[in-house]
BAFI-3210 file (N, C-alpha, C; in Angstrom, 3 decimals, decimal comma, padded with zeros to 6 digits):
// residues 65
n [1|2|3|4|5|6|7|8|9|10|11|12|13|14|15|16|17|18|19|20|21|22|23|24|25|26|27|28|29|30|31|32|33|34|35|36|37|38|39|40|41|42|43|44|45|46|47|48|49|50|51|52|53|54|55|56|57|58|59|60|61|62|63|64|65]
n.u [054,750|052,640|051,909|050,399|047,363|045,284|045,603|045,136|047,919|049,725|051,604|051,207|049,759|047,413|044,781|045,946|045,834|047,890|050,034|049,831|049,255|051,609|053,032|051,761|052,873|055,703|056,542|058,024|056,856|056,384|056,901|054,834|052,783|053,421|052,957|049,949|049,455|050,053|048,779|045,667|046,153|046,104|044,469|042,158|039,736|041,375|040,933|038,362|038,112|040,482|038,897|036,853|038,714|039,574|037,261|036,550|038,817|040,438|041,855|044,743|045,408|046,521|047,931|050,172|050,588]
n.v [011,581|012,865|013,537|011,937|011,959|015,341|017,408|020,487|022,592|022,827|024,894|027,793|030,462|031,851|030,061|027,513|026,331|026,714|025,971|023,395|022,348|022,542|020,442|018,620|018,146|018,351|020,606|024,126|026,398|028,847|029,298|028,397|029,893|032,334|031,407|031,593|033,724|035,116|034,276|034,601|037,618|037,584|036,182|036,679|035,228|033,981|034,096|033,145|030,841|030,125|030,000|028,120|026,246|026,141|025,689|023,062|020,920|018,804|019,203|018,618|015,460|014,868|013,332|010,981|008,536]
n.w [099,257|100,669|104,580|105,873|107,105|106,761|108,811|111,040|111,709|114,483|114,710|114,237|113,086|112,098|112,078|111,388|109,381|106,705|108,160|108,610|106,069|105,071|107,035|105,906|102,926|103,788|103,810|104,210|106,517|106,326|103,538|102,246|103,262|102,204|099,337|099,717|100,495|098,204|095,965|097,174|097,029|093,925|092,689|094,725|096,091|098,256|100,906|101,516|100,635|102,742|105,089|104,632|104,535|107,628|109,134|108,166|108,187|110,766|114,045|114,816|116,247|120,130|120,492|119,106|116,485]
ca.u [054,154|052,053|052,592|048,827|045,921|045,413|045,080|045,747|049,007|049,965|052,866|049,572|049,349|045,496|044,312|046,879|045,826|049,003|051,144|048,508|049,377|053,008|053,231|051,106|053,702|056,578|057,208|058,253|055,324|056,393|056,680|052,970|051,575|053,571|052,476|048,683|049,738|050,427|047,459|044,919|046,178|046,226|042,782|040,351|039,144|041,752|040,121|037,154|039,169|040,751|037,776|036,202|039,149|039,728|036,167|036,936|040,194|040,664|042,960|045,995|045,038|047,590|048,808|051,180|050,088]
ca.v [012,891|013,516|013,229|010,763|012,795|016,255|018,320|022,205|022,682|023,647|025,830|028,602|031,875|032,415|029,064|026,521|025,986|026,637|025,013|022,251|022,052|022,452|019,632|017,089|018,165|018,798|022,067|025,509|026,723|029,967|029,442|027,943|031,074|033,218|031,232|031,208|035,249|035,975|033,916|035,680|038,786|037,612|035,458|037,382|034,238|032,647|034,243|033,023|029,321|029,560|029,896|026,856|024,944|025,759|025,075|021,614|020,214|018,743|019,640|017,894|014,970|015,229|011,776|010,109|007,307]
ca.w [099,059|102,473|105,913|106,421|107,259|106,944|109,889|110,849|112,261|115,842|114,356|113,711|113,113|112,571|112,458|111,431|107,951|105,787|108,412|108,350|104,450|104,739|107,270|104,789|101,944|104,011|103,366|105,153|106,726|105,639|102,103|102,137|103,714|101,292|098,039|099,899|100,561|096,237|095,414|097,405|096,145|092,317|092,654|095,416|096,269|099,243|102,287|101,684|100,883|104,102|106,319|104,647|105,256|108,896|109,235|107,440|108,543|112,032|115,066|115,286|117,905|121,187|120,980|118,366|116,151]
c.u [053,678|052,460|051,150|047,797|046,227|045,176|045,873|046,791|048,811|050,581|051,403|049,697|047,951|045,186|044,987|046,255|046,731|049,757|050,500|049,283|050,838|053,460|053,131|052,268|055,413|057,437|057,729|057,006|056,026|056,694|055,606|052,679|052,468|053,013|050,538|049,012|049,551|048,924|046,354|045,209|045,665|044,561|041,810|040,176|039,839|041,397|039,228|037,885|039,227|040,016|036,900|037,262|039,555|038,617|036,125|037,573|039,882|041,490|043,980|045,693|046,405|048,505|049,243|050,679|051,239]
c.v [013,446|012,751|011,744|011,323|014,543|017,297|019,394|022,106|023,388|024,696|027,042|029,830|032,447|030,817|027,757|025,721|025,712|026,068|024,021|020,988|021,514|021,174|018,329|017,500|018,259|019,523|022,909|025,881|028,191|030,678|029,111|029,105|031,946|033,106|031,578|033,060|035,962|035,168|034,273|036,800|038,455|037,120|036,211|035,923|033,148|033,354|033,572|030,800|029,045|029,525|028,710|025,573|024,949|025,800|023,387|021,108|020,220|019,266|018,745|016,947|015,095|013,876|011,306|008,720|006,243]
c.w [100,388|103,126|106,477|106,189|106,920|107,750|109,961|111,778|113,516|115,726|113,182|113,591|113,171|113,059|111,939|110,426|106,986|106,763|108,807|107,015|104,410|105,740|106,521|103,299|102,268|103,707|104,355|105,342|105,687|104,314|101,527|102,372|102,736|099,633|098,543|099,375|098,309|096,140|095,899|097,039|094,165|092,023|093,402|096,224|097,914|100,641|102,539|101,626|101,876|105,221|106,408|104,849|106,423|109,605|108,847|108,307|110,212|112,426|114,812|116,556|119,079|120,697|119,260|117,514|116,146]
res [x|x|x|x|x|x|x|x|x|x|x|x|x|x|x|x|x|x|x|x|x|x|x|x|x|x|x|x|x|x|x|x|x|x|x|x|x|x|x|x|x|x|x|x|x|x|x|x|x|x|x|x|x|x|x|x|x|x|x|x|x|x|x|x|x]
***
């Protein structure tokens, strides 16, 4: 299912949240930020989501495990 940990993606547009996500599921980033995209519209609620999780979630460390 995931990639290990969950951290915000380098591949970023604001803050490397949905390609964060789409790395730990190995997805398209850009089908993550379009399902995040309909569900803030339909809910209200994923702005306010995504600020607490790129407040949350770590960086991506530099180095390779």
């Amino acid at each position: 299912m995931g990639g290990g940990k969950l951290y915000k993606s380098r591949d970023k547009k604001i803050c490397g949240v949905c390609g964060g996500i789409a790395e730990f599921f190995r997805l398209d980033p850009t089908f993550v930020r379009m399902i995040y995209l309909v569900l803030s519209v339909v809910y209200g609620s994923g702005i306010l989501v995504y600020i607490i999780a790129a407040v949350i979630m770590d960086n991506k460390p530099d180095y390779i495990e």
